[in-house]
C-alpha positions in Angstrom: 26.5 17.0 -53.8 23.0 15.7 -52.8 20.7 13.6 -55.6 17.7 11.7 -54.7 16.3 8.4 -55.8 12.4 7.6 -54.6 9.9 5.1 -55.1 7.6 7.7 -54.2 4.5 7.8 -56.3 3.4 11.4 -57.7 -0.1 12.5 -56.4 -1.3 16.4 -56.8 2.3 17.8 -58.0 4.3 16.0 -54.9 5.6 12.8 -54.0 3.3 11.5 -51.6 3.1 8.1 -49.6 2.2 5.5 -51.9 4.7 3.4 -54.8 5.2 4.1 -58.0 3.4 1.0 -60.2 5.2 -1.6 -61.4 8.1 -0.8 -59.0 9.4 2.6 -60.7 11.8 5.0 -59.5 12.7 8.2 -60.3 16.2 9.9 -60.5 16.7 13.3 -58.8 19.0 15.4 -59.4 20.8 19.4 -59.4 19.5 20.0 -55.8 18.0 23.5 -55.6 19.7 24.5 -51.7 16.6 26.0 -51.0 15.2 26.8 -47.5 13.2 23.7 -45.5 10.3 23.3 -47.4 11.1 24.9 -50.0 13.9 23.0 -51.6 14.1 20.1 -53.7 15.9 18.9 -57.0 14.9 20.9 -60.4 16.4 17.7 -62.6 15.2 14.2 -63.0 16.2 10.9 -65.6 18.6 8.7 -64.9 20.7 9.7 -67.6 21.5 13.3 -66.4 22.0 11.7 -63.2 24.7 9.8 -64.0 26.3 12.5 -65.8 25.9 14.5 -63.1 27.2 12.4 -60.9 30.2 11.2 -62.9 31.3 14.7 -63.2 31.1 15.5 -59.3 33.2 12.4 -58.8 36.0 13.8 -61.0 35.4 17.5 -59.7 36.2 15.8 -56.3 39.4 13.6 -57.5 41.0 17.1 -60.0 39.9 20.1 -57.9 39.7 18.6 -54.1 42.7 16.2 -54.4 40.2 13.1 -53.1 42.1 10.2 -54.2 38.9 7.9 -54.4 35.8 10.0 -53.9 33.1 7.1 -53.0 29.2 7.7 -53.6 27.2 7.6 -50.4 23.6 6.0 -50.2 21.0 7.6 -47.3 18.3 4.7 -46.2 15.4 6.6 -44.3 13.5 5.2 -41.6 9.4 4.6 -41.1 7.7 8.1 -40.1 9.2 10.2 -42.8 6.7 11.8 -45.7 9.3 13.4 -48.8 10.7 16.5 -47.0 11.1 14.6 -44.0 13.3 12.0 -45.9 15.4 15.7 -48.3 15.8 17.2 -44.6 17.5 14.3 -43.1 19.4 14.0 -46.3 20.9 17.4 -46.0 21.6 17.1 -41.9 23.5 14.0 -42.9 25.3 15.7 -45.6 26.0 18.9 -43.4 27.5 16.3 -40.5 29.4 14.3 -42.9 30.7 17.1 -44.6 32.4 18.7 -40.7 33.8 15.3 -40.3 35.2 14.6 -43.6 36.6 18.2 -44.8 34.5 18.3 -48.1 31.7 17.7 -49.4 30.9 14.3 -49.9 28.3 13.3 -53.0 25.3 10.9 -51.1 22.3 9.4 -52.9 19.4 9.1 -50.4 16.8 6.4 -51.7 13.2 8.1 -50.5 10.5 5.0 -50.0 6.9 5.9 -49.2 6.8 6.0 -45.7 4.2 7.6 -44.3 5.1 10.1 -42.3 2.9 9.2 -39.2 4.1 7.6 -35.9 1.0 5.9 -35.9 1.6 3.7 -38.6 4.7 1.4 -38.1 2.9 -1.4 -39.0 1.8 0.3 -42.8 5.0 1.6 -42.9 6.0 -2.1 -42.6 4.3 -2.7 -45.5 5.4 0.0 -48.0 9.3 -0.7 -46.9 8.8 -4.3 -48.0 6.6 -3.5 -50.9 9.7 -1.1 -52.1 11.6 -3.3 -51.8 12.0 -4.8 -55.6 12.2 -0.6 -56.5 15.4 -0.2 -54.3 16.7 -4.1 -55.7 16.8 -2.1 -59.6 18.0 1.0 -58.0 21.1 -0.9 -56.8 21.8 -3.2 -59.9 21.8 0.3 -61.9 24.9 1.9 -59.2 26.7 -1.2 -59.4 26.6 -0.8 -63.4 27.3 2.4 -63.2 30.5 2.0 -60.9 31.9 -1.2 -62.2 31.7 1.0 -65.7 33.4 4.1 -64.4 35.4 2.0 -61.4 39.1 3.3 -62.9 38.4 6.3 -64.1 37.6 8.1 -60.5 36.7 6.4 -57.9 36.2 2.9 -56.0 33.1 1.9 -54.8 30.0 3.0 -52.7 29.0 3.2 -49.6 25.8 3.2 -47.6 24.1 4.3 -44.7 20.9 2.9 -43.4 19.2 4.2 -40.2 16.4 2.6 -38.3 13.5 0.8 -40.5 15.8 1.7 -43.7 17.7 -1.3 -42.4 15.0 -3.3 -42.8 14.9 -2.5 -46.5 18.3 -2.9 -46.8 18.1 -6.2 -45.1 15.5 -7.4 -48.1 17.2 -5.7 -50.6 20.6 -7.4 -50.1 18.3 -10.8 -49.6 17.0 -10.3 -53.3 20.2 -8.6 -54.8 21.5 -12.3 -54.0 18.8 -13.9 -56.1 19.8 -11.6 -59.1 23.7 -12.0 -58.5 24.3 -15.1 -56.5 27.0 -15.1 -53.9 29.1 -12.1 -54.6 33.2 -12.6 -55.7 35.7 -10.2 -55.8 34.7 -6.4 -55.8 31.8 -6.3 -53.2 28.6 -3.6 -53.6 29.2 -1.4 -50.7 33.0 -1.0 -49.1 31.5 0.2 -46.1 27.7 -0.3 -44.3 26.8 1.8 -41.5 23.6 0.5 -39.9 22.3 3.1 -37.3 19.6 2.3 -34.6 18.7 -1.0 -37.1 14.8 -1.3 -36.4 15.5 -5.4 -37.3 16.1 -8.0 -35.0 18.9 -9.0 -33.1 19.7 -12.1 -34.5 19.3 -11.3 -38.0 22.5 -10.0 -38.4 23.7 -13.2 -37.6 25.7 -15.5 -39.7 22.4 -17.7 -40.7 20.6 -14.6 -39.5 18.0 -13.5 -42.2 20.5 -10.2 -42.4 23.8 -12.2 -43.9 23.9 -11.0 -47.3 24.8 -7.3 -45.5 27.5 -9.0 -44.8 27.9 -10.8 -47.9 27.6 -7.5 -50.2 29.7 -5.4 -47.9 33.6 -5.1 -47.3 32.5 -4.3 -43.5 29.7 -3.6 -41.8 29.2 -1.6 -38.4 26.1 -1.8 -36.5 25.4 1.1 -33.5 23.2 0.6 -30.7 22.1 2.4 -27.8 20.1 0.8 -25.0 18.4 4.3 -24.0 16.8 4.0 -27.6 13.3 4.0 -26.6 11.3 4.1 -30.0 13.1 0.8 -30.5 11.7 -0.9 -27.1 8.3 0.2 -28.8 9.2 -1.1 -31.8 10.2 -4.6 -30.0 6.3 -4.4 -28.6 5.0 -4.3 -31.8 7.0 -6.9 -33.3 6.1 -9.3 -30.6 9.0 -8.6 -28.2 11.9 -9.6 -30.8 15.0 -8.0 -29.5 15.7 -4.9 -31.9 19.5 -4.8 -33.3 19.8 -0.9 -32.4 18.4 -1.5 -28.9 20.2 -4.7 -27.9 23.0 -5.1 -30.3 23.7 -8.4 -31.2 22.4 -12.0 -29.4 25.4 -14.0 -30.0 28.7 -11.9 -30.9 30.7 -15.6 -31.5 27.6 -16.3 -34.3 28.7 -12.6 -36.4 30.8 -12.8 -39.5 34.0 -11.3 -39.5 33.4 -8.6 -41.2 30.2 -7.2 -38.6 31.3 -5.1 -35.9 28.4 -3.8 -33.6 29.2 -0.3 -31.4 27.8 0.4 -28.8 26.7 3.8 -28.7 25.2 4.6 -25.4 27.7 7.0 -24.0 26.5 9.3 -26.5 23.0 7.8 -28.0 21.3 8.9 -24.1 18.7 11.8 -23.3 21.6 14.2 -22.3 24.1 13.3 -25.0 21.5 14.5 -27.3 20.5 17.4 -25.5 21.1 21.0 -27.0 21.5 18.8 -30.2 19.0 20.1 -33.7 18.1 19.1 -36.7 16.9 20.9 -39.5 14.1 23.1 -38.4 15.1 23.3 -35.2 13.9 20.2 -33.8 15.0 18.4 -31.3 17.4 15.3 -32.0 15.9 12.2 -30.1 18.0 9.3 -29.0 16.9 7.4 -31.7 18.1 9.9 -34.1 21.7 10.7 -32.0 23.6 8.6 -34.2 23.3 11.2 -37.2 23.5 14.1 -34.9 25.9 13.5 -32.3 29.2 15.1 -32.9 31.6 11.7 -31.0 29.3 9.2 -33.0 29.8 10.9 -36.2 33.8 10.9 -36.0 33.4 7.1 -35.2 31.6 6.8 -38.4 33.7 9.0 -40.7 37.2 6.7 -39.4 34.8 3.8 -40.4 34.0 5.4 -44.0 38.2 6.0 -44.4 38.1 2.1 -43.8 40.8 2.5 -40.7 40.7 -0.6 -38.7 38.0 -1.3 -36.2 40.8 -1.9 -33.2 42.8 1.5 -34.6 40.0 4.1 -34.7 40.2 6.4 -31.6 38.1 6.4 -28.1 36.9 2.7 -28.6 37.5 0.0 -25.8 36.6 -3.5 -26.5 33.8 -4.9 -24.9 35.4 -8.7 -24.0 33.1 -11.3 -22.8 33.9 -13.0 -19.3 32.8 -16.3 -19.4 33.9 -16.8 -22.7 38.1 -18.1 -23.4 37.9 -16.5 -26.8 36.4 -13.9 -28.4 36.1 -12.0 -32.2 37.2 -8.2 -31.7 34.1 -7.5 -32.9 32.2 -5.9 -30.0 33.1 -2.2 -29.2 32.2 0.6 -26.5 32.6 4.5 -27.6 34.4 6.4 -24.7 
């Protein structure tokens, strides 16, 4: 099941690039499986969303035989107008559902980037100013699962790729304003942060990244060092070290919960080659971490919570000048 969330404001009939006022959302739902460009959801109000949504989750624990069905969240990156941000919604769900054997339900959360390369730096901008829109948005799931936790399912999940990371980043920094240091049951059971367009150090334990960790049963960071919108990204950030370029600075600073992949086996300019997305474009490097067929198994044995030294076709990366180390650095073969 897909279902939509966006910050997106209305403007002549569509969701355009701009924020809703006074940090409103809207809840999407009943997708229409329509062809590229034509599709979209024909539902919207929070209510009917949940309802919808509550049902799917039992659909998937009484018909499938999914013990605990989880609800997937999608974070976009910068350079994505509304279709951009449905299309790479239903690539993810297509992948996912080859890896998983069903159909998994994912919530992507649409902010107004703009949808031009040109403008990181305003795209910068709208991330953070969304920011308070997505901070709602997630107070409302955890309500809604710590209400319905026993009857279905456990918990949620979430998936953030390149400057969505940065809004996750904020978000979790303000989620901790409204809910203080979490205890017990954690928001997300599993975070997935592909090609994160923040710095290296932030996910750090006094990185400005820690509450990830601090909301998150585990989180797994994948990086590829042929990721070369990143390296421009660095440039425009004054030469910070980007996470999905670099992976982390200091891997005996991490919490024990962060394991960073590294991806470049796969994430390179002839892994991804032959590789499309919807429309038949071409799947950069950047982008190989939701495409690539290896990278995506890695991630659905992360999502079934197997553990990180037990999931297949991984080799530890261990430092040599160090007498210790976390296993928390990893190379996919």
């Amino acid at each position: 099941m897909l279902m939509m969330v966006t910050s997106r404001r209305v403007s002549d009939g569509e969701y355009g690039d701009e924020e809703q006022s006074r940090y409103g959302y809207d809840y999407l739902y009943q997708y229409t499986n329509g062809a590229q460009g034509g599709d979209g959801f024909d539902k919207r109000g929070k209510r009917g969303f949940e309802m919808a949504l509550l049902s799917e989750l039992n659909r998937l624990k009484q018909e499938e035989g999914v013990g605990t069905p989880k609800v997937g969240i999608y974070l976009h990156g910068y350079n994505n107008h509304y279709q951009d941000s449905i299309d790479e919604l239903v690539d993810l769900h297509q992948a996912l559902s080859e890896v998983v054997g069903y159909a998994p339900v994912l919530v992507g959360f649409s902010w107004p980037s703009s949808g031009a390369t040109i403008d990181y730096l305003a795209d910068r901008e709208e991330v953070r100013d969304s920011v308070p829109a997505f901070v709602r948005f997630l107070l409302d799931i955890n309500t809604f699962l710590v209400r319905n936790e026993r009857k279905c399912f456990s918990t949620s999940y979430c998936i953030a790729h390149s400057m969505g990371n940065y809004l996750l980043r904020k978000g979790m920094e303000y989620l901790s304003d409204y809910l203080g240091s979490p205890e017990g049951r954690m928001m997300f059971s599993e975070t997935v942060m592909l090609a994160p367009d923040i710095a290296s150090k932030d996910i750090e334990i006094d990185g400005k990244g820690q509450y990830i960790a601090d909301f998150s049963r585990r989180v797994h960071v994948y990086y590829s060092k042929y990721d070369r919108a990143l390296k421009a990204s660095s440039a425009k950030r004054f030469g910070a070290n980007r996470l999905g370029r670099h992976g982390a600075e200091d891997y005996t600073n991490l919490a024990d919960n962060v394991v960073v992949v590294d991806a470049s086996n796969f994430a390179n300019p002839d892994g991804v080659e032959g590789l499309k997305a919807r429309g038949d474009e071409d799947v950069s490097v950047h982008s190989a971490s939701r495409y690539h067929p290896r990278i995506l198994k890695d991630i659905e044995q992360v999502l079934s919570s197997y553990d990180r030294g037990l999931i297949p076709r991984r080799e530890e990366i261990v430092p040599e000048t160090e007498h210790w180390y976390r296993r928390n650095h990893y190379r996919l073969v």
